[in-house]
MOPAC internal coordinates of N, CA, C and O (Angstrom, degrees):
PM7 1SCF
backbone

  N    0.0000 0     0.00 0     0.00 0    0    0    0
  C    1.4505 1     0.00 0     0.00 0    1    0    0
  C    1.5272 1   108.63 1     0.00 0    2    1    0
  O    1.2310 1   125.81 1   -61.70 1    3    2    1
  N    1.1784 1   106.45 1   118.30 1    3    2    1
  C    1.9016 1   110.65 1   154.90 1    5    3    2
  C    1.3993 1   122.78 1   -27.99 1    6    5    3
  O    1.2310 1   117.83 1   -75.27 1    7    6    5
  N    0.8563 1   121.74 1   104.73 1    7    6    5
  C    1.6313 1   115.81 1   154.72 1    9    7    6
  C    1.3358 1   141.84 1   -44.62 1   10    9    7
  O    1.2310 1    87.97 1   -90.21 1   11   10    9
  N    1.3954 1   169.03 1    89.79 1   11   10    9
  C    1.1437 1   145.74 1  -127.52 1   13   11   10
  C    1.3625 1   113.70 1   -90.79 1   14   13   11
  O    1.2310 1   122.56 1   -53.61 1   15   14   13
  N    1.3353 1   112.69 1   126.39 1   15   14   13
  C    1.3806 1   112.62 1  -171.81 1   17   15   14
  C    1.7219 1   117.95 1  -101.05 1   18   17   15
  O    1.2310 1   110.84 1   -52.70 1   19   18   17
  N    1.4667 1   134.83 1   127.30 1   19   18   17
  C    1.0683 1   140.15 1  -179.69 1   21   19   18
  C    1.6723 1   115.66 1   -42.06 1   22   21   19
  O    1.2310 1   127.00 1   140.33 1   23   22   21
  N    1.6009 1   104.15 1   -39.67 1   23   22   21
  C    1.1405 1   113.89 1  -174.37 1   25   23   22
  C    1.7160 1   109.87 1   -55.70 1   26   25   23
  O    1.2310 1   122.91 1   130.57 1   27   26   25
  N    1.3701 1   112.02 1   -49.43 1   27   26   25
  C    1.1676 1   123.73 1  -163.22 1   29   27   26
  C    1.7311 1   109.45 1   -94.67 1   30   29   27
  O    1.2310 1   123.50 1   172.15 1   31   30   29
  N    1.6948 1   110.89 1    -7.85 1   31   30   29
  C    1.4114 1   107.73 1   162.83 1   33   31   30
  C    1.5339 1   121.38 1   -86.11 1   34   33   31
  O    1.2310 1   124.88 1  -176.62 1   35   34   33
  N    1.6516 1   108.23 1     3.38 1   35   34   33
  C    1.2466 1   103.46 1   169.52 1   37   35   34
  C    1.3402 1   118.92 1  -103.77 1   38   37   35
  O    1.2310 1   117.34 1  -162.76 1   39   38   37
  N    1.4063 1   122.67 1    17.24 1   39   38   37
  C    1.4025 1   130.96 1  -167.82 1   41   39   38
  C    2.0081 1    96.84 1   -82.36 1   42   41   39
  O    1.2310 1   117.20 1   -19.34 1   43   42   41
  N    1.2240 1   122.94 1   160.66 1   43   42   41
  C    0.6951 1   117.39 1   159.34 1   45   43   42
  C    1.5995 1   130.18 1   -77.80 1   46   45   43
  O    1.2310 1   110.66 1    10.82 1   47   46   45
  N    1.3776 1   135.17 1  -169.18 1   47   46   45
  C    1.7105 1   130.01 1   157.52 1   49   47   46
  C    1.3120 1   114.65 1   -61.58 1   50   49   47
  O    1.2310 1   117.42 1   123.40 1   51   50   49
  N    1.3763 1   122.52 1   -56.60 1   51   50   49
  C    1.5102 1   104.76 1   160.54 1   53   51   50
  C    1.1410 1   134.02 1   -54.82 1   54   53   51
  O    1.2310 1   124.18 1   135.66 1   55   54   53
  N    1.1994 1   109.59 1   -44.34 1   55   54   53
  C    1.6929 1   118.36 1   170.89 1   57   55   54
  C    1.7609 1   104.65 1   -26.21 1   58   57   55
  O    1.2310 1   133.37 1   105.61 1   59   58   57
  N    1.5401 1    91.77 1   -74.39 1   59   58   57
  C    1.6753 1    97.28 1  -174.22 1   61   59   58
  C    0.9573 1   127.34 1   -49.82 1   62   61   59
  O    1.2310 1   121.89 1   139.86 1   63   62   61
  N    1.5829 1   113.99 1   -40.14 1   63   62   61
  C    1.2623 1   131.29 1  -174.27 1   65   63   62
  C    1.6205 1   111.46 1   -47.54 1   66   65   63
  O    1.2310 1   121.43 1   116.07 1   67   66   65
  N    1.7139 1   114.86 1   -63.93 1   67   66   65
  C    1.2237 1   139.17 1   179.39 1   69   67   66
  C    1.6573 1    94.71 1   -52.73 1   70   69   67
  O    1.2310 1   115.62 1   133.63 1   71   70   69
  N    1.4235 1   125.92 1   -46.37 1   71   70   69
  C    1.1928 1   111.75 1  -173.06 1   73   71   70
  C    1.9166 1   124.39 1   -80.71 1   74   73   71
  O    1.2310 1   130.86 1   168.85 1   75   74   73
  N    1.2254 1    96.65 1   -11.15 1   75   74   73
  C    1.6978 1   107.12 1   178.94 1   77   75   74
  C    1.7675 1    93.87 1   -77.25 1   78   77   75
  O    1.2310 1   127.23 1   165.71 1   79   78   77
  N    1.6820 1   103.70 1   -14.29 1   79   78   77
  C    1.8242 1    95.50 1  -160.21 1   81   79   78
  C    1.5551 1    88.18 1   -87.09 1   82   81   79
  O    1.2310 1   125.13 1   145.66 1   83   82   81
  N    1.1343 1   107.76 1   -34.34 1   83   82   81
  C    1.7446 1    95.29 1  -170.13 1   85   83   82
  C    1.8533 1   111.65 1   -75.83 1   86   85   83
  O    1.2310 1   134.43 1   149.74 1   87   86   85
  N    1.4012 1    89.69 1   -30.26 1   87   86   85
  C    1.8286 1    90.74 1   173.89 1   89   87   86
  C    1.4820 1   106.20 1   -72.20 1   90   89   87
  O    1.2310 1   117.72 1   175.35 1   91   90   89
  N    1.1942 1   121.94 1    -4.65 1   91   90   89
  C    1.4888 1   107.90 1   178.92 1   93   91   90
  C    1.4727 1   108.19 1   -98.95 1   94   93   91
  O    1.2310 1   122.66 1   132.44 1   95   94   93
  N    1.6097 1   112.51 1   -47.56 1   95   94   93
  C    1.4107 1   101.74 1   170.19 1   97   95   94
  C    1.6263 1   135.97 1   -71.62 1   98   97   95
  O    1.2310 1   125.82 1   175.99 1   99   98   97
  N    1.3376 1   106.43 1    -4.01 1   99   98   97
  C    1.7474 1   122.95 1   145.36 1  101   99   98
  C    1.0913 1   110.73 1   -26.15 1  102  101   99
  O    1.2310 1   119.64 1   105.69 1  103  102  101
  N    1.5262 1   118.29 1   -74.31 1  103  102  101
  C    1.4082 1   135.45 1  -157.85 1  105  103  102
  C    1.0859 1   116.01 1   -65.11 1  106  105  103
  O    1.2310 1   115.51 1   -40.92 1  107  106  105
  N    1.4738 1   126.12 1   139.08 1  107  106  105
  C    1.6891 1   151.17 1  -162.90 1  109  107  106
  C    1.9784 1    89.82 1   -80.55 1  110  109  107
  O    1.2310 1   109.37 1   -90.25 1  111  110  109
  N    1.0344 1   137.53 1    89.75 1  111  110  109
  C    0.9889 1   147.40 1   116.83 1  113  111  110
  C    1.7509 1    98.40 1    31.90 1  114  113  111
  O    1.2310 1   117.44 1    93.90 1  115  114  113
  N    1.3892 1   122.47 1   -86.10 1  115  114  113
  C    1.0865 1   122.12 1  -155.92 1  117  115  114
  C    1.2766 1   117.40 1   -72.98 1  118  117  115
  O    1.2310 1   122.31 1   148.91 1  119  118  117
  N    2.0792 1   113.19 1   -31.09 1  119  118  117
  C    1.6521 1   113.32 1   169.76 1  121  119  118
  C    1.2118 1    96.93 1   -72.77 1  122  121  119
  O    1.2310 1   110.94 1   143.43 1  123  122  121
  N    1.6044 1   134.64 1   -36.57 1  123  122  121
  C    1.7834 1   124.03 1  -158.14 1  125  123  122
  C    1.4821 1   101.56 1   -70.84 1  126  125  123
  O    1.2310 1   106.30 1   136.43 1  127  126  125
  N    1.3195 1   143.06 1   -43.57 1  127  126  125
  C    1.3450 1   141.27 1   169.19 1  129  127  126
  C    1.5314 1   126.20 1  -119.79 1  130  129  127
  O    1.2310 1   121.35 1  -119.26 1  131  130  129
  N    1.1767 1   115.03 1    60.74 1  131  130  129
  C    1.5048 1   115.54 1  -174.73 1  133  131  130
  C    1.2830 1   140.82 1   -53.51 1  134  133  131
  O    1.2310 1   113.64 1   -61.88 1  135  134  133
  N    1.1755 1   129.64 1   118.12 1  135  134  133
  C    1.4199 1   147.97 1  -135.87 1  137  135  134
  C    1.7564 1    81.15 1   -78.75 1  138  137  135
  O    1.2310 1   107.16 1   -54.99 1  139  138  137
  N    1.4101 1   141.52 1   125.01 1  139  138  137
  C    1.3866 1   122.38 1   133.40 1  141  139  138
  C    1.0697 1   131.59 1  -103.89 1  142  141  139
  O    1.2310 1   110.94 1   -11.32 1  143  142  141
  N    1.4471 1   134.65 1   168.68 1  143  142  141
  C    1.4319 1   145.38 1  -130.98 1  145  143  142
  C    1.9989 1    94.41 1   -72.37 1  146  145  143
  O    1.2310 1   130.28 1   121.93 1  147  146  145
  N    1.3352 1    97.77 1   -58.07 1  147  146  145
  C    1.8980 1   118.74 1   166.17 1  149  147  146
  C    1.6389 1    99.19 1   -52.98 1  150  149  147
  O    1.2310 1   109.38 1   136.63 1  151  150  149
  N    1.3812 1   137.51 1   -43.37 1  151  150  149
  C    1.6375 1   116.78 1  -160.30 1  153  151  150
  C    1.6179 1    85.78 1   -74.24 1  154  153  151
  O    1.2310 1   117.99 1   132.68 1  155  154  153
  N    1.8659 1   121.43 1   -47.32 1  155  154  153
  C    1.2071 1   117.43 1  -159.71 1  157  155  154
  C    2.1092 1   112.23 1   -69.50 1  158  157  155
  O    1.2310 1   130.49 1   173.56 1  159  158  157
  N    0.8875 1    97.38 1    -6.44 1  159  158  157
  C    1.3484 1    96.07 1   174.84 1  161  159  158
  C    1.7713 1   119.74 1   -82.11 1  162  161  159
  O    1.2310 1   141.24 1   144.59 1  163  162  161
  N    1.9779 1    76.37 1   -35.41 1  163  162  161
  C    1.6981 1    79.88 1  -166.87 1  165  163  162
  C    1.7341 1    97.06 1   -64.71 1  166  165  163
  O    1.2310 1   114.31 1   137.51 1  167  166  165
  N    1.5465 1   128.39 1   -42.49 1  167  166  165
  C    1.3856 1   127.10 1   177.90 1  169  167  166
  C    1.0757 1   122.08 1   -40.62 1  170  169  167
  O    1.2310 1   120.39 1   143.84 1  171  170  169
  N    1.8449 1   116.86 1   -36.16 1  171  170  169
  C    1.1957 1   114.98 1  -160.19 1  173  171  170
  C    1.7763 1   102.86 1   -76.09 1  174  173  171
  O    1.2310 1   130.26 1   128.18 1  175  174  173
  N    1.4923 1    97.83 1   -51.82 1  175  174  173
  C    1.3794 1   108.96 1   168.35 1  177  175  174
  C    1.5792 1   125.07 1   -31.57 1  178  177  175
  O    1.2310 1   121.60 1   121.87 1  179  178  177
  N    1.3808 1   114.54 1   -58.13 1  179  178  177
  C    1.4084 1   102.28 1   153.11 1  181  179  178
  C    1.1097 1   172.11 1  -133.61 1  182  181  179
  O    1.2310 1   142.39 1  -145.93 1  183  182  181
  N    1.5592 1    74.12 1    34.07 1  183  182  181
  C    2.4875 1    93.91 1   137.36 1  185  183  182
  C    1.3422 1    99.02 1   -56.25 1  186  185  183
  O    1.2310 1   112.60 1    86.02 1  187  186  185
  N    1.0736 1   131.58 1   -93.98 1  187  186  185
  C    1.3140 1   155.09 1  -170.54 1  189  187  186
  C    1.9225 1    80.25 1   -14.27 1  190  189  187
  O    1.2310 1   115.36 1    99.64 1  191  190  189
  N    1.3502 1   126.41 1   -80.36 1  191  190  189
  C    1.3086 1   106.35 1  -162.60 1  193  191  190
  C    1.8248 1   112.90 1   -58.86 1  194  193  191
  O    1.2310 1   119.92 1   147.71 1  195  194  193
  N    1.3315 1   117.75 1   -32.29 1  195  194  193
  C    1.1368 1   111.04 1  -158.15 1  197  195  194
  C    1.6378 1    95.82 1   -74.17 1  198  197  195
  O    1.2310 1   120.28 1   153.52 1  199  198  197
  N    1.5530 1   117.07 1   -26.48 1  199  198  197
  C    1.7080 1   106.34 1  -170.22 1  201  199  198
  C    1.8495 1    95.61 1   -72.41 1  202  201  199
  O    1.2310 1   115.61 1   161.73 1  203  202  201
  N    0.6637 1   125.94 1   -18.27 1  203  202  201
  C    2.0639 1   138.91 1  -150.93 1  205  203  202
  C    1.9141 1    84.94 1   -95.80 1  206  205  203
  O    1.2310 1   120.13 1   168.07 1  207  206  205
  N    1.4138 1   117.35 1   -11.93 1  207  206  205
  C    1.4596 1    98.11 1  -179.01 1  209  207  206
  C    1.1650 1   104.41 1   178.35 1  210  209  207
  O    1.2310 1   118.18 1  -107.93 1  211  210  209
  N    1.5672 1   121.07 1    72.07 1  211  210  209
  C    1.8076 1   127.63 1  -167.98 1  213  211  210
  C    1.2611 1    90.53 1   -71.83 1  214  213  211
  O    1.2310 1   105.48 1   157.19 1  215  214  213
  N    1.3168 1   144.51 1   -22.81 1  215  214  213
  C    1.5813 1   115.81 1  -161.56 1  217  215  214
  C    1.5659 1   110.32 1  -101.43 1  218  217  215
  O    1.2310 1   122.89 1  -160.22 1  219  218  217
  N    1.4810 1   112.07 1    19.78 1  219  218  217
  C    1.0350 1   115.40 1  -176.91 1  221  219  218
  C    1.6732 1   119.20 1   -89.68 1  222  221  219
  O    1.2310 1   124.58 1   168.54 1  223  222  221
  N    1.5670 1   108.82 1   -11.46 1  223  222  221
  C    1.5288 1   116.88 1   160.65 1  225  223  222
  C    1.0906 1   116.84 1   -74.86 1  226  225  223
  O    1.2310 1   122.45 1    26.52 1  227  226  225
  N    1.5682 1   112.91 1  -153.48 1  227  226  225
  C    1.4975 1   107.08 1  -177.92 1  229  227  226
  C    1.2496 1    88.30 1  -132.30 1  230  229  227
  O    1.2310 1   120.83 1    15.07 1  231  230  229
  N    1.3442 1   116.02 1  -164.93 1  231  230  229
  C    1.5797 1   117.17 1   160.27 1  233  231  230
  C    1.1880 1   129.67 1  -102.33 1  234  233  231
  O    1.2310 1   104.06 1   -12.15 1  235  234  233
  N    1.3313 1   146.99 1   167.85 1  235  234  233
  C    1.3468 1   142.23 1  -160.54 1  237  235  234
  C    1.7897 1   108.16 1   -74.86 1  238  237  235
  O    1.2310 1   129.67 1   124.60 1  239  238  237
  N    1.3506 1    98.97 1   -55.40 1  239  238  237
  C    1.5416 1    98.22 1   171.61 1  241  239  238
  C    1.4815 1   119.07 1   -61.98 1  242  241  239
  O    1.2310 1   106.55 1   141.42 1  243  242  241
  N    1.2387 1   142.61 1   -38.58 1  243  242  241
  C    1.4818 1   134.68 1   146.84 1  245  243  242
  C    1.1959 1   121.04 1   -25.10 1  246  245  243
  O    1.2310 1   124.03 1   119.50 1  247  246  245
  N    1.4402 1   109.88 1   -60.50 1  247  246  245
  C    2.0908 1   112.78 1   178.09 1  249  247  246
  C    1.6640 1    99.82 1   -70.24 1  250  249  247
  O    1.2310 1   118.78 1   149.92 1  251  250  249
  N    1.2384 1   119.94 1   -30.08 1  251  250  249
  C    1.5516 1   108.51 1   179.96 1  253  251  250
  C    1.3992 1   110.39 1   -59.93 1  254  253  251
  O    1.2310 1   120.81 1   117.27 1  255  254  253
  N    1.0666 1   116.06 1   -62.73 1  255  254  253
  C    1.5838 1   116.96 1  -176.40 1  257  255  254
  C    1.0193 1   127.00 1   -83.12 1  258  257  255
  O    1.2310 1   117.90 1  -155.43 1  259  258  257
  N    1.5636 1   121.61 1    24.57 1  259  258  257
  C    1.3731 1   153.53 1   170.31 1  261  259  258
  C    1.3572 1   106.88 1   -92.63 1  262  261  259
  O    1.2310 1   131.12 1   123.80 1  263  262  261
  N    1.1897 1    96.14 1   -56.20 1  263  262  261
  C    1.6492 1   109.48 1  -169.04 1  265  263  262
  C    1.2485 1   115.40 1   -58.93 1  266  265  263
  O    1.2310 1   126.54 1   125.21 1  267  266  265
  N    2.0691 1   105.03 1   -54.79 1  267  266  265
  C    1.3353 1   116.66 1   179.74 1  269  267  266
  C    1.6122 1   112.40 1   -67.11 1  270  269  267
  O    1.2310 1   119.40 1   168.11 1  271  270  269
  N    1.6940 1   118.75 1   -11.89 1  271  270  269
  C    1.2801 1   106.29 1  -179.72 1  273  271  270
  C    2.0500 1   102.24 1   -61.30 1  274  273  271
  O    1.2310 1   134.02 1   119.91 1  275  274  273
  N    1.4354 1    90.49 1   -60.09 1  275  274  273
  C    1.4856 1   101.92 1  -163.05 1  277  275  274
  C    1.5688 1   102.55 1   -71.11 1  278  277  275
  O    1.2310 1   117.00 1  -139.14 1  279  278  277
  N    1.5589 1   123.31 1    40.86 1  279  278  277
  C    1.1649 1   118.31 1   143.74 1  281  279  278
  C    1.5113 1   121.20 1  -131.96 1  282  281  279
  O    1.2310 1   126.72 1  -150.73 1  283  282  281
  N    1.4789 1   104.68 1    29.27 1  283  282  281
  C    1.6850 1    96.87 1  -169.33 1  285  283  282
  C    1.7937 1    91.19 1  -120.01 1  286  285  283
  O    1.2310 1   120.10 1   180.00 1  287  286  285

């Protein structure tokens, strides 16, 4: 666990904000979320279904105002 540092409790919300962005784009991509042999299969699997039958989703604005129905 982090310790909390004074330095960084005086930053503002942007402050941090901008600074979580640069600590994130630091990071090596491949150690920060590592692809395994099983995640890459499961991807391939479904591309592979979604190219074999694009109209089988929906569209984004459909689930949007789906979503927002079943929250009002």
């Amino acid at each position: 666990m982090v310790e909390r540092s004074p330095a960084l409790e005086s930053l503002t919300a942007e402050e941090r904000i901008a600074l979580m962005g640069r600590l994130w784009d630091s990071l090596d991509p491949a150690a920060a979320a590592p692809v395994t042999a099983e995640l890459a299969a499961e991807l391939d699997r479904r591309e592979a279904a979604a190219d074999a039958d694009p109209d089988a989703g929906i569209p984004w604005a459909a689930l949007r105002d789906e979503l927002r129905a079943r929250i009002r």
